[in-house]
C-alpha positions in Angstrom: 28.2 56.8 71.0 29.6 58.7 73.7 30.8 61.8 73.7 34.9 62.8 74.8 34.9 66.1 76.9 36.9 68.4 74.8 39.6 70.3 76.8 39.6 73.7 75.7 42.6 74.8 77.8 45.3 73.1 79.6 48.3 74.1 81.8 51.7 73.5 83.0 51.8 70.8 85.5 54.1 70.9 88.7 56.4 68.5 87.0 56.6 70.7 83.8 57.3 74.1 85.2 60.5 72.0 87.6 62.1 71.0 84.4 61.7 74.1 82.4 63.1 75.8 85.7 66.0 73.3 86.0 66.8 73.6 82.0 66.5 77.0 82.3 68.6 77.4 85.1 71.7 75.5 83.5 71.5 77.1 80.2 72.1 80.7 82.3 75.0 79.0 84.2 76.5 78.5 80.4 75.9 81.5 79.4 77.4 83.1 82.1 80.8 81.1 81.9 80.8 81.9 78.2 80.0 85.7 79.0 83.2 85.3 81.6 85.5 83.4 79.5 85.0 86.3 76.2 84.8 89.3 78.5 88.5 87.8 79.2 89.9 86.1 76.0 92.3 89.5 75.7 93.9 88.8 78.8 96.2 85.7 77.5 97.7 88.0 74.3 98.4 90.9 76.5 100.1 88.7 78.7 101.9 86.9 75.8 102.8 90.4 74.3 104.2 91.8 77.7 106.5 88.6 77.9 108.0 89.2 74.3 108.3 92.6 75.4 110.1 91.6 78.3 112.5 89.1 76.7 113.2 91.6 73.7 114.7 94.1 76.3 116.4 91.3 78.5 118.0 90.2 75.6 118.8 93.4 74.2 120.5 94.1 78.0 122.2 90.8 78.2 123.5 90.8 74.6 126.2 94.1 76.0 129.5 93.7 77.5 129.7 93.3 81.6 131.4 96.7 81.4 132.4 99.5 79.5 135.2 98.8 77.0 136.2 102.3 76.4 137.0 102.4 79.7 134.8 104.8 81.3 132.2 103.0 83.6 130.4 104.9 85.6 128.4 101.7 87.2 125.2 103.6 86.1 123.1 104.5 83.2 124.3 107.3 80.7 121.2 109.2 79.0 121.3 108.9 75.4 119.7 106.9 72.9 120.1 103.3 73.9 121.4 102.6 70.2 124.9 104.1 72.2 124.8 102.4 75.0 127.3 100.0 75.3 127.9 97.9 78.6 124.5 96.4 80.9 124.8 99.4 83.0 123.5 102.0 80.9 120.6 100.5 80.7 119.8 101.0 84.2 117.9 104.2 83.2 115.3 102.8 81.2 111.4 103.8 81.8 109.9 103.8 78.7 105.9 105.1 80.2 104.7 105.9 76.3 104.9 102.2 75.2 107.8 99.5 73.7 110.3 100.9 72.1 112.7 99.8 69.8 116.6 100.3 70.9 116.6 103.2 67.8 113.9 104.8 70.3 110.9 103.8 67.4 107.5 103.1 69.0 106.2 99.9 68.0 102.8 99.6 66.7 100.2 98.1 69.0 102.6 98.3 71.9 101.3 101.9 73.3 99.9 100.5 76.4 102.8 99.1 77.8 105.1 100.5 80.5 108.8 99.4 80.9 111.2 99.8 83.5 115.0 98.7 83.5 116.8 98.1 86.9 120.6 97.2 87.0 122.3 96.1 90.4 125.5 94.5 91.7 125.6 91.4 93.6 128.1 88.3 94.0 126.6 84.9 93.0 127.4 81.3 93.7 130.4 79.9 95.2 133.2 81.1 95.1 131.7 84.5 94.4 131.2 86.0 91.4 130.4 89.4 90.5 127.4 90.1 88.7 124.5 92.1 87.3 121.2 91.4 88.0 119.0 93.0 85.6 115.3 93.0 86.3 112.4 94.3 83.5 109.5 95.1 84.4 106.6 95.2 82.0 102.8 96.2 83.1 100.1 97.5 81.1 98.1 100.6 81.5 94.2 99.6 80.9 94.9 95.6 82.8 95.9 96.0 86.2 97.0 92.4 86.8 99.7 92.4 84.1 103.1 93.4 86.5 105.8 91.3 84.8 109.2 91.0 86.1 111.9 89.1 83.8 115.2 89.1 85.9 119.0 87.8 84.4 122.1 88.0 85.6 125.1 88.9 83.7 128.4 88.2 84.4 132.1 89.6 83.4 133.3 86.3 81.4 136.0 87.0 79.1 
């Protein structure tokens, strides 16, 4: 009977270590898009919460008369509570730094980091021209840079 020589140790071979180095390899690629995808997955509800915020004010803007109806328009905001104002151009004044707001002047909760900003102009639209306001809103947010939204509308003096 002869006798099998026993191996007592045994290695990688070249073709071994290549494919543990190319499996390797692709799982850390994976893990590093999953790494960058999570390190991100905030960014699409901050953007979705600076819209709403956006679109609440707009709204709130676009849902006043063109002008004053007592009478009085100044063509500019009048400081106050925003409950009282009553025509689009009082809310040229708007710069709410501490967060959203709601038009009582009420934080609301979870919208601290948020910045808004109200500008109101005059311009003629279309043809013939018509007098308008163009109302632009601007929402960004203090911990992500990238968020710099700009809603813009344009009311006009229908009756």
């Amino acid at each position: 009977m002869k006798k099998l020589a026993a191996h007592t140790s045994r290695g990688f071979t070249l073709i071994e270590m290549i494919i543990a180095m190319v499996v390797l390899a692709a799982a850390s690629g994976i893990l590093f898009s999953f790494s960058a995808t999570t390190a991100r997955s905030a960014d699409p509800m901050i953007q979705q919460q600076a819209i709403t915020i956006a679109q609440g004010y707009l709204e709130e803007a676009m849902l006043k008369p063109y002008s004053d109806p007592d009478g009085g328009e100044t063509n500019s905001c009048e400081e106050g509570a925003r409950i009282s104002y009553d025509d689009v151009a009082d809310y040229d004044c708007i710069n709410d730094t501490n967060g959203a707001l709601d038009q009582f002047g009420g934080s609301l909760v979870g919208l601290g980091n948020y910045n808004i900003a109200i500008s109101i102009s005059t311009t003629n639209i279309g043809a013939p021209a018509v007098t308008a306001r163009r109302i632009d809103v601007t929402v960004t947010h203090d911990t992500f840079a990238d968020i710099n939204l700009v809603l813009t509308a344009y009311r006009t003096g229908y009756y």
